[in-house]
C-alpha positions in Angstrom: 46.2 108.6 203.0 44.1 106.5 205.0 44.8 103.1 202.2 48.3 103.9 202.5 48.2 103.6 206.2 45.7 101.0 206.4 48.3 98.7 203.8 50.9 99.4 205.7 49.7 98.1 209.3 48.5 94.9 207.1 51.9 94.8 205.4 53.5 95.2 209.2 51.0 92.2 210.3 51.5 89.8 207.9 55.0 90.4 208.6 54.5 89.2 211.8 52.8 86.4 211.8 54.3 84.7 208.5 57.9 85.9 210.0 57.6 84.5 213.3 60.3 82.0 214.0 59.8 78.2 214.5 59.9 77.5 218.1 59.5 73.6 217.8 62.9 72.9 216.9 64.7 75.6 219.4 65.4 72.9 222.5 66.0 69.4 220.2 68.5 67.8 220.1 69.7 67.9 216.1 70.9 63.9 216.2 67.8 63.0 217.8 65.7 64.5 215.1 64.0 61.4 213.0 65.4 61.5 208.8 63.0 60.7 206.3 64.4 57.5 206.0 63.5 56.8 209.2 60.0 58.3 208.5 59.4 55.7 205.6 61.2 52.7 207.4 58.2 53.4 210.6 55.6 53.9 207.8 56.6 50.9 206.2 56.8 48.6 209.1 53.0 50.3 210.4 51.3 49.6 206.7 53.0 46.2 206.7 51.3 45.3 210.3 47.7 46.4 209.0 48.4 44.2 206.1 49.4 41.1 208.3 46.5 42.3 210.6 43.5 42.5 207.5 44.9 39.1 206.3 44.7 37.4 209.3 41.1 38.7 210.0 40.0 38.0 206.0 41.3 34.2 206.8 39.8 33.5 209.6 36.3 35.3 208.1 36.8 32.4 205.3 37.8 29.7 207.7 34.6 30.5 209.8 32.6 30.4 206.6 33.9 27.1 205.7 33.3 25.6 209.2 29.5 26.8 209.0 29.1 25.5 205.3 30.5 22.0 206.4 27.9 22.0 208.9 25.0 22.3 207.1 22.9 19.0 206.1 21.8 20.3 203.2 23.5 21.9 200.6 21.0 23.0 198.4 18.5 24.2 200.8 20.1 24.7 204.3 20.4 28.7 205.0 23.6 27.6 207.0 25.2 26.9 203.1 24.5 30.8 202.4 25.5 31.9 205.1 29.0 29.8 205.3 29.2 30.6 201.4 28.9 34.5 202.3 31.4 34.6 205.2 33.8 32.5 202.8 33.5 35.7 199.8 33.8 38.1 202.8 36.8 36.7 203.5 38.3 36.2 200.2 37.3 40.0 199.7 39.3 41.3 203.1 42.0 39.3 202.2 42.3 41.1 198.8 41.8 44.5 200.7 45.2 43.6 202.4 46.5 43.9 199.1 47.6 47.4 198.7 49.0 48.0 202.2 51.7 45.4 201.5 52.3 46.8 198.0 52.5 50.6 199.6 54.6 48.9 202.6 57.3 47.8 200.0 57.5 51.2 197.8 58.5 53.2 201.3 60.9 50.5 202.1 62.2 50.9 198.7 62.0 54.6 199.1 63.9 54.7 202.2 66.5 52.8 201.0 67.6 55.2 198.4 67.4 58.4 200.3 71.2 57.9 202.3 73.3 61.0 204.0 77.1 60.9 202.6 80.3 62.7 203.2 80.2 64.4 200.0 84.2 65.6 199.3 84.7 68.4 197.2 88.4 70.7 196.2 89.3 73.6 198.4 91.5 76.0 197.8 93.9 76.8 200.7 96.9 79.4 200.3 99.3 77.4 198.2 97.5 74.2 197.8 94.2 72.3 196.7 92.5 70.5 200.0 89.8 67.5 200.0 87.0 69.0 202.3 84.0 66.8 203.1 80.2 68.6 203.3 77.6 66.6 204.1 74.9 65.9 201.4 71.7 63.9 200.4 72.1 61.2 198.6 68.4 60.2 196.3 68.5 57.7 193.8 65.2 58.1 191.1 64.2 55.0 189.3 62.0 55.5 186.5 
């Protein structure tokens, strides 16, 4: 008897707190909600700005470095040549890490452009007659 009772005030709280309505959305405004287009557009534009942002700081790492190798007298033996010839592959290697943010920054422009909300029209049957009646629907295009 007492496991009965005890499942059933579990049963009543997990009711409660899994059923408990979503308050966040309660005073928007629905056409002010952001669509996930909008979502990948912003994420694409942000990953496209740390891409511009790494590449400019990888090219002026390998700028520096060739400034400090073209000052040193001696090639061979001047540690200004390693050091210049270090700051040079450090910026060849940030430049590459810029890389993949302009690669992800084109797949969610990509994928924004095929998510699109239409006026889908479908028949309705009135009284005597067959209506158009427009619903609004998600349009996704998949390309494999």
């Amino acid at each position: 008897m007492k496991q009965i009772v005890l499942a059933i005030v579990l049963i009543t709280i997990c009711y409660n707190v899994f059923g408990q309505t979503d308050t966040s959305f309660a005073n928007t405004d629905l056409s002010k909600m952001e669509t996930q287009k909008d979502i990948y557009l912003r994420k694409s534009r942000g990953q496209k700005t740390a891409g511009f942002v790494i590449l400019g700081i990888g090219t002026a790492t390998f700028i520096t470095g060739v400034i400090i190798m073209g000052n040193a007298e001696n090639l061979i033996l001047d540690p200004e040549f390693y050091d210049g010839a270090g700051l040079m592959t450090l910026g060849v290697l940030i430049d590459l890490g810029s890389i993949p943010f302009f690669i992800s920054s084109s797949k969610n422009k990509r994928r924004a452009m095929t998510m699109a909300l239409i006026n889908e029209t479908i028949p309705k049957e009135m009284i005597a007659q067959i209506k158009q009646h427009s619903i609004p629907a998600l349009s996704v295009k998949w390309k494999f």
